[in-house]
C-alpha positions in Angstrom: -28.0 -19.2 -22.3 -24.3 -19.8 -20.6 -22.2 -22.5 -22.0 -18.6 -23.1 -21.2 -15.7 -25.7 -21.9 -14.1 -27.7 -19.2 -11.0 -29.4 -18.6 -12.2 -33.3 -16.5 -10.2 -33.4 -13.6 -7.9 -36.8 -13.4 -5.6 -37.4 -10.4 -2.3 -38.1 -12.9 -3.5 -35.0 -15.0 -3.7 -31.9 -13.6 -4.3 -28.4 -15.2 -1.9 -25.6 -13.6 -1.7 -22.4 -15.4 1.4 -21.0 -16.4 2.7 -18.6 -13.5 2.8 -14.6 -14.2 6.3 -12.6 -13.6 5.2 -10.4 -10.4 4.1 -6.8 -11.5 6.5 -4.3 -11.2 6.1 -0.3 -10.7 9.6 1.4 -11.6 9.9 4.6 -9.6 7.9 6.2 -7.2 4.3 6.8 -6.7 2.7 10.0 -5.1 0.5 10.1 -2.6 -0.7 12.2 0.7 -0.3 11.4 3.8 -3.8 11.1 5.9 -4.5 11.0 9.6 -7.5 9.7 12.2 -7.9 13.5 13.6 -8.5 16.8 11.9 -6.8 18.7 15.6 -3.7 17.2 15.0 -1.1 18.7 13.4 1.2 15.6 12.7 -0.2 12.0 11.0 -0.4 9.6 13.1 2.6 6.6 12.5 2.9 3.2 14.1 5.8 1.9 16.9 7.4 1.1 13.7 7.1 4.9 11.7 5.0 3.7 9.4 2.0 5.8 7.9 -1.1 5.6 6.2 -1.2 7.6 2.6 -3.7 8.0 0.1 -2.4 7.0 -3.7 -3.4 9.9 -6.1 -4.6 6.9 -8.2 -6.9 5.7 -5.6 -10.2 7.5 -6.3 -12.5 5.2 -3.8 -13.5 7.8 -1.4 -15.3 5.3 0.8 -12.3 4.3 3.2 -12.4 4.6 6.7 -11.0 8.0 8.0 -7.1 7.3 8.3 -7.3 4.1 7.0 -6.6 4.6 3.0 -3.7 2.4 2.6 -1.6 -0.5 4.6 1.0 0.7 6.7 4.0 2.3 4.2 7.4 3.2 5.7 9.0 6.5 5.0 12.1 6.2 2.6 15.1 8.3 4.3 18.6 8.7 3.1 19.9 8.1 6.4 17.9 5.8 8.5 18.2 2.3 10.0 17.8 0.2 12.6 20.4 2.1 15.2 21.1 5.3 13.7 19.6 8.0 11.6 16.8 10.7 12.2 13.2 10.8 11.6 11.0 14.2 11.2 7.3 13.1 11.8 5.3 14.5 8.6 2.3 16.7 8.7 -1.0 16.0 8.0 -1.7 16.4 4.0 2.0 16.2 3.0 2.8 14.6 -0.4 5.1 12.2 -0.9 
């Protein structure tokens, strides 16, 4: 048997739950960079040097190859929009 409470739905009374503060994660988090091809010797990175990574909290296995995260940028000391250097990162690099 399923029961349940309701609130009646009024157009001058409305129910809105109280917001949540946004999570936040102080520090970093480690993860592994992953790539589309086991031949290559670099991961692959978007026009925009981002990559894919794989959080070491993450234990669903069942992603598409290359595909276990959004797009993440890689944090450099001295990077931005006209100066800086990038190194592309290998394959199975933690970061």
């Amino acid at each position: 048997m399923l029961s349940f409470e309701g609130i009646p739905y009024r157009e001058r009374v409305g129910f809105c739950p109280n917001l949540l503060p946004k999570p936040v994660i102080a520090g970093t988090i480690p993860a592994t960079v992953v790539h589309r091809n086991e031949d290559e010797t670099y991961a692959w990175l978007d026009e925009h040097g981002r990559y894919h990574v794989k959080f070491n909290f993450d234990l669903n296995d069942s992603w598409k190859k290359g595909y276990s995260s959004l797009l993440v940028r890689l944090a450099k000391p001295y990077a931005g929009d006209t100066y800086g250097f990038h190194f592309p990162l290998h394959a199975h690099t933690e970061v």
